[in-house]
C-alpha positions as CSV (number, residue, x, y, z in Angstrom):
1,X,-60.0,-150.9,129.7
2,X,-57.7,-148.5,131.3
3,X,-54.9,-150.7,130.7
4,X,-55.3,-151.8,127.4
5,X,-55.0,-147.9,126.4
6,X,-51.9,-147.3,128.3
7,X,-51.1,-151.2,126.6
8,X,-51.8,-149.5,122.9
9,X,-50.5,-145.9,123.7
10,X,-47.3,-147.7,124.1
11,X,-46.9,-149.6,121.4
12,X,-47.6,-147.0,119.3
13,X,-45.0,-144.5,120.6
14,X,-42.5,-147.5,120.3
15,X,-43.3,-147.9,116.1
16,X,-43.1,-144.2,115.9
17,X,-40.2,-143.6,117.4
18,X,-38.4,-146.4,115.4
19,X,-39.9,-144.7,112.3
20,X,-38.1,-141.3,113.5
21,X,-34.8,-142.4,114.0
22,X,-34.7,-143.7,110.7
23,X,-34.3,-147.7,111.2
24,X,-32.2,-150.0,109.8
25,X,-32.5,-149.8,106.0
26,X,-31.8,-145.8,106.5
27,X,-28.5,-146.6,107.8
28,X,-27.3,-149.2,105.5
29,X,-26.9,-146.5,102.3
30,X,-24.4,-144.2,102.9
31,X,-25.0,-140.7,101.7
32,X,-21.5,-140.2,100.2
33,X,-21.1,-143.4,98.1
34,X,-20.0,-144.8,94.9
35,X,-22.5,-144.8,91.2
36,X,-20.8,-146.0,89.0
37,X,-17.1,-147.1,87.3
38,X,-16.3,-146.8,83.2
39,X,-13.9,-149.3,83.9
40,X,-13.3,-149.9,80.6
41,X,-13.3,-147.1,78.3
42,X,-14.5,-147.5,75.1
43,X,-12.9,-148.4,71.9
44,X,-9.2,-149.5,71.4
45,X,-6.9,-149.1,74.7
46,X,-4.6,-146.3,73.6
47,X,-3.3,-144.9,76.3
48,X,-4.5,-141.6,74.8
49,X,-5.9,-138.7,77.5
50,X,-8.9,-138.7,76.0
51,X,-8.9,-142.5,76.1
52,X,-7.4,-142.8,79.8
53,X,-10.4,-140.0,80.7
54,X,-13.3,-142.2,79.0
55,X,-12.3,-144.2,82.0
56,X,-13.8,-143.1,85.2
57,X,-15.7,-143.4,88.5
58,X,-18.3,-141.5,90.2
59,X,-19.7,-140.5,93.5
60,X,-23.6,-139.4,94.5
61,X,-24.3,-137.7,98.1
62,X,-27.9,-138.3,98.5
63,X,-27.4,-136.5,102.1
64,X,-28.6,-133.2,102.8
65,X,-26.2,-131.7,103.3
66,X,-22.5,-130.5,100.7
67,X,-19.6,-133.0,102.0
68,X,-16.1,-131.3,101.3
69,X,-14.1,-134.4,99.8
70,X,-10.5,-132.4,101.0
71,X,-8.4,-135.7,102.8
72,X,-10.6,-138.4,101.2
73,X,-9.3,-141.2,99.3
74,X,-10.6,-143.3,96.0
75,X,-8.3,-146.3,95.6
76,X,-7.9,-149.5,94.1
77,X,-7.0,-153.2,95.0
78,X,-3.3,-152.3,93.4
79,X,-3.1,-149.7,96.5
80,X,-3.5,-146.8,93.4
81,X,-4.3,-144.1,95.5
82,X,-6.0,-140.6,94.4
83,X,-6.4,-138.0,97.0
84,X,-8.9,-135.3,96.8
85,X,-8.4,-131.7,97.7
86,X,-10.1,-128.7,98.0
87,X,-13.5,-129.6,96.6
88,X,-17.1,-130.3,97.5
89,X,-19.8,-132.5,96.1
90,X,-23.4,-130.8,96.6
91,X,-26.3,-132.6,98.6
92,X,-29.3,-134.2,97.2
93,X,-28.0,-135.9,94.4
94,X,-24.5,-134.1,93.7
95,X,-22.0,-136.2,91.6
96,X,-18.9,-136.1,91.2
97,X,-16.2,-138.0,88.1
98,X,-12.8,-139.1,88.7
99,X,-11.3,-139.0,85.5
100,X,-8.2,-141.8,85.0
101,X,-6.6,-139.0,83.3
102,X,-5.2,-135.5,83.1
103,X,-7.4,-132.0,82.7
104,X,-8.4,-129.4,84.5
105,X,-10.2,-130.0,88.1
106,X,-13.5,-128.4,88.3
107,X,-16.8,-128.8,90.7
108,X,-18.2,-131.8,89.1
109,X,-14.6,-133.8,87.6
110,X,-11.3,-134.1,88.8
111,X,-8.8,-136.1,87.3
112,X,-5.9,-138.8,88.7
113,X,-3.3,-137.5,86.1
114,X,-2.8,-140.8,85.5
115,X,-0.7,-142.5,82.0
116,X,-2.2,-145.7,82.6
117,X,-5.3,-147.1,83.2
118,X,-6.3,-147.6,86.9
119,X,-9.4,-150.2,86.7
120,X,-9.0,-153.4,85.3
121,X,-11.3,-154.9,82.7
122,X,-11.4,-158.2,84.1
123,X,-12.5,-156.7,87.8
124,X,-11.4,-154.4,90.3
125,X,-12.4,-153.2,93.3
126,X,-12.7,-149.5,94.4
127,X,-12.5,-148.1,97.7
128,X,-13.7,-145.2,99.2
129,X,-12.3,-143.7,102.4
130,X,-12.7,-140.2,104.4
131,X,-10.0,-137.8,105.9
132,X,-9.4,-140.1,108.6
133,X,-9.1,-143.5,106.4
134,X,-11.8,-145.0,107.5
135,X,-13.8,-146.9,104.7
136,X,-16.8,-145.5,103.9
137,X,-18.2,-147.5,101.0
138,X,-16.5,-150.4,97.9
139,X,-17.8,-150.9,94.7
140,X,-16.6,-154.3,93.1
141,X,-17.0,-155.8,89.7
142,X,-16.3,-158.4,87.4
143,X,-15.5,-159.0,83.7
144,X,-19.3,-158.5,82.1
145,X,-20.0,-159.9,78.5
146,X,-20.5,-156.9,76.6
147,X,-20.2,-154.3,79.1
148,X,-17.3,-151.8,80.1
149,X,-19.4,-150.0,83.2
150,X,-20.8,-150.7,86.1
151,X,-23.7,-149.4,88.9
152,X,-22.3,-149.2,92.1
């Protein structure tokens, strides 16, 4: 009988201490990712600022703790490269817009400064990459019937 409790005792400190660590599905979401990409802004394709900043795409940090974006870089398959300064995006849920555009940075949008588009319509792909370029998470789409925005 002795056995089978030392048998049990250790099996359960095994599950619980896979539980802790936080397993497999924990580390496959990053807490600083893409949400979403406007990659086609609505209406006619003027060119316009206001046009060019209807086109955008976001970033969640559903970590716990602020991550200060200064180094990182959001790029696409044409090697168009924006690189962010100063600024952080809160924890638990803080987003953050990358405008196509030009404006005025603030906590929550910064903008590429861009006079053309940076997204294709009929699919692009957009990378993500810290201070130190390594890759921390890609949001890919395709040409969708009736849609100009994706999840990520």
């Amino acid at each position: 009988m002795r056995r089978s409790v030392s048998i049990i005792a250790a099996a359960v400190v095994a599950v619980a201490g896979s539980l802790a660590s936080g397993g497999p599905a924990s580390a496959a979401t990053p807490s600083l990712r893409f949400h979403g990409a406007q990659y086609d802004s609505p209406g006619s394709d003027t060119r316009s600022n206001t046009s060019l900043n209807s086109e955008w795409i976001s970033l969640v940090n559903s970590g716990s703790r602020a991550v200060n974006l200064s180094g990182y870089t959001v790029r696409d398959k044409s090697n168009h490269v924006y690189k962010f300064g100063n600024v952080t995006i809160a924890a638990n849920g803080g987003r953050l817009w990358l405008h196509t555009g030009k404006g005025t940075n603030g906590a929550k949008d910064r903008y590429w400064g861009s006079g053309n588009y940076i997204w294709n319509n009929t699919g692009d792909t957009a990378y993500l990459r810290n201070a130190s370029g390594k890759q921390l998470d890609t949001c890919t789409w395709g040409k969708k019937s009736g849609r100009t925005w994706v999840g990520c």
